[in-house]
C-alpha positions in Angstrom: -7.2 -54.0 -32.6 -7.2 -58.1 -33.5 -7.9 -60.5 -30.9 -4.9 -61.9 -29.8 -3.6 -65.6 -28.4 -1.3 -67.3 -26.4 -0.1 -71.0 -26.7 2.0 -73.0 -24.9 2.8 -76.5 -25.5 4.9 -78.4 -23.0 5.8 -82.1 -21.7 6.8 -82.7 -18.5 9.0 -85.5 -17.8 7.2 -88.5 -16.7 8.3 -88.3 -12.7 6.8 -84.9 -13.0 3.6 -85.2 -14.6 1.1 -85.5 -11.6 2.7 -82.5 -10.0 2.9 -80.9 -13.1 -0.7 -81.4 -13.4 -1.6 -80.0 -9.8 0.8 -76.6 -10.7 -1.5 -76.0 -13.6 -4.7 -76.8 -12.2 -4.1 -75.2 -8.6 -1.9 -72.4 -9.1 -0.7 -71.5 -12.8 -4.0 -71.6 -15.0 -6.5 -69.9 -12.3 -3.4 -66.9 -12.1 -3.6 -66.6 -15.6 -7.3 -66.0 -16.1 -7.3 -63.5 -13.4 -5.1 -61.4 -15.3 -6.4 -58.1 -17.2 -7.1 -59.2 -21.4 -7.8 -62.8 -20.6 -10.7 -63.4 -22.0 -11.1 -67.2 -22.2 -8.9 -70.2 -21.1 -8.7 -74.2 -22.2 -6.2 -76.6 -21.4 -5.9 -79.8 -24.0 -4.0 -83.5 -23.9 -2.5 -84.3 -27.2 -3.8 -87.6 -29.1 -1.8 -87.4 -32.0 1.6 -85.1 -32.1 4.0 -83.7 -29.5 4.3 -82.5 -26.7 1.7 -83.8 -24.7 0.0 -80.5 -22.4 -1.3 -77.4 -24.3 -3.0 -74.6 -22.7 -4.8 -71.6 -24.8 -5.8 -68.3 -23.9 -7.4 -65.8 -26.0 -6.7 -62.4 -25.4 -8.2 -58.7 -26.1 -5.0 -58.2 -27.8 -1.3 -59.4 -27.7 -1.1 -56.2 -25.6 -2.4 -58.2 -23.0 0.6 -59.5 -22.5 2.1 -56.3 -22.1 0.4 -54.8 -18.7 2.0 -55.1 -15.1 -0.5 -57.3 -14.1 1.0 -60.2 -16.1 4.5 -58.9 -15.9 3.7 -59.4 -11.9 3.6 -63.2 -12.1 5.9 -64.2 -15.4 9.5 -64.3 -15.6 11.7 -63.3 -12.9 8.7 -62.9 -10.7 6.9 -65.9 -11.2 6.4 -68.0 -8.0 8.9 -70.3 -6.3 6.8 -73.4 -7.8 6.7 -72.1 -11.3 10.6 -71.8 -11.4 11.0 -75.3 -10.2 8.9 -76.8 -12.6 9.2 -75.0 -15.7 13.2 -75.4 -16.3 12.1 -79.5 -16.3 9.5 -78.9 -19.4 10.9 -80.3 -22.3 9.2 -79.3 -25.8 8.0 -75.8 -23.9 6.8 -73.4 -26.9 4.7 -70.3 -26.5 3.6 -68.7 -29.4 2.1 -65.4 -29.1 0.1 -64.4 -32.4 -3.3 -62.2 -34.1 -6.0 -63.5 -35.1 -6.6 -63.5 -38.5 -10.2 -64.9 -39.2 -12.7 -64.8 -38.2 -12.6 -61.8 -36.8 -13.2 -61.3 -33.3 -13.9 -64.9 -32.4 -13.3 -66.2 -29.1 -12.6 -70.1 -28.7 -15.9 -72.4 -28.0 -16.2 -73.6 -25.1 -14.6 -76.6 -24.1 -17.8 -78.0 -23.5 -18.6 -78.1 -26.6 -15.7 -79.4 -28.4 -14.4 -82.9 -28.7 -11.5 -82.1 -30.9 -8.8 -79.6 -31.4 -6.0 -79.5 -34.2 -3.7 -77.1 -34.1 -1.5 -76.6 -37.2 1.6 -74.4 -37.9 2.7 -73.0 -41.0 6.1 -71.2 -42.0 5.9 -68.6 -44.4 2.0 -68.9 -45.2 0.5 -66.3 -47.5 -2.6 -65.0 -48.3 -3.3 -68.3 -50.7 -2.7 -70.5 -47.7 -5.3 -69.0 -45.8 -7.6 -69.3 -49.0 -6.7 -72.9 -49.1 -7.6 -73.4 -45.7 -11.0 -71.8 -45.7 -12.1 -74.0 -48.9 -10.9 -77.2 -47.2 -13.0 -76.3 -43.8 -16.2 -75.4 -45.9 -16.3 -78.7 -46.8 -14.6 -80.4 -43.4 -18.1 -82.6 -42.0 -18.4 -81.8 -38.1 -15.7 -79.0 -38.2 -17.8 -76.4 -35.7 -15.0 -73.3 -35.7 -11.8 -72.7 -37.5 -9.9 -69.9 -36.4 -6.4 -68.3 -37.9 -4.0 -66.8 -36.4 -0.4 -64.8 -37.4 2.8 -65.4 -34.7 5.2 -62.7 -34.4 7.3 -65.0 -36.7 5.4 -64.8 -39.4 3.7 -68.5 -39.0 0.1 -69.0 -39.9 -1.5 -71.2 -37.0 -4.9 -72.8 -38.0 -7.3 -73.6 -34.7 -9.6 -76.2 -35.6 -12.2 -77.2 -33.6 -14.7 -80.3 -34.0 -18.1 -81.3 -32.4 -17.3 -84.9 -33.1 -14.3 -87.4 -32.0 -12.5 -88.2 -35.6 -9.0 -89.7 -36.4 -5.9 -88.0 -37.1 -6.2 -89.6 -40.7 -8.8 -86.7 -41.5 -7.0 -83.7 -39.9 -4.2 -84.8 -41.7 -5.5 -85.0 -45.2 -7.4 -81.7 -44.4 -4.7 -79.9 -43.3 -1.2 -81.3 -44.0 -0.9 -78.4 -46.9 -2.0 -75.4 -47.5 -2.1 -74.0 -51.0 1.3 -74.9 -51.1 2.9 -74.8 -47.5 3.4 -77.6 -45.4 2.3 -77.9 -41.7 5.6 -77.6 -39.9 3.2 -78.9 -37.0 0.2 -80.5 -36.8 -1.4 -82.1 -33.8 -4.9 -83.3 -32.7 -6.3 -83.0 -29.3 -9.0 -83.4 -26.9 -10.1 -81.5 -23.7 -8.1 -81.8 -20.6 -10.2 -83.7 -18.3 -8.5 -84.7 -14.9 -10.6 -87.4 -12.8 
């Protein structure tokens, strides 16, 4: 069975971003990590892109998401301060998908990253995904790239770097691949809260 993800990308309006900010940290993100199939856990701040908040979870599987554990805490029985905060996310998107290559790899840890871009593309094929390994053999400072197939159909590319860099490089790296154009590409760093 592949190794599945979850994603969710989300901005809070600005009144709400401190508390938004204490949710996740105090309640939200140490739930989810408890659960069964959780495997590892990173939240990011956007640099370049939109929205601003993404969290990423690797999974066993997608079936993770599947087992009464997590259907104990989402949805209808999420807690009271989950369902007062999430209907003011604007942006939310949760993208639930396989991974692709390579293989079984979990995420690094955040530790050890400086950068993340995160690309989406419609429709990718088998010569997309060709594309994008050539480009990242070649990518200076690229320490993991990791691809993954939504239950759309999308290709999502996970790019991880040792190094700060620009958006200028991710973006002539990754704006197309072998033919398909990122629907969405955005560059990040590691959620640090002082």
């Amino acid at each position: 069975m592949s190794k599945g993800l979850l994603l969710v990308a989300m901005e809070p309006p600005a009144a709400f971003e401190e508390e938004f900010n204490d949710w996740y940290d105090s309640e939200h993100f140490p739930q989810r990590c408890g659960l069964p199939g959780f495997e590892s856990a990173s939240r990011w701040v956007c640099l370049s892109g939109w929205p601003r908040w993404l969290a990423i979870y690797d999974l066993n599987s997608v079936e993770a998401l599947a087992t009464p554990e997590y259907a104990a805490v989402s949805g209808g029985n999420s807690t009271p301060w989950s369902k007062r905060l999430l209907p003011r996310m604007i942006g939310r998107r949760r993208v639930v998908a396989e991974q692709l290559h390579p293989g079984s790899a979990l995420a690094l840890p955040v530790s050890e990253v400086a950068r993340l871009c995160v690309a989406q593309y419609p429709g990718a094929d088998d010569a997309a995904i060709e594309a994008l390994l050539q480009v990242a053999a070649e990518l200076d400072g690229l320490s993991q790239l990791r691809l993954f197939h939504d239950t759309a159909g999308a290709l999502w590319l996970l790019a991880t770097f040792s190094r700060p860099l620009g958006f200028e490089r991710v973006e002539a790296a990754f704006t197309m691949a072998g033919g398909h154009g990122a629907k969405l590409l955005n560059l990040y760093a590691p959620y640090r809260r002082d």
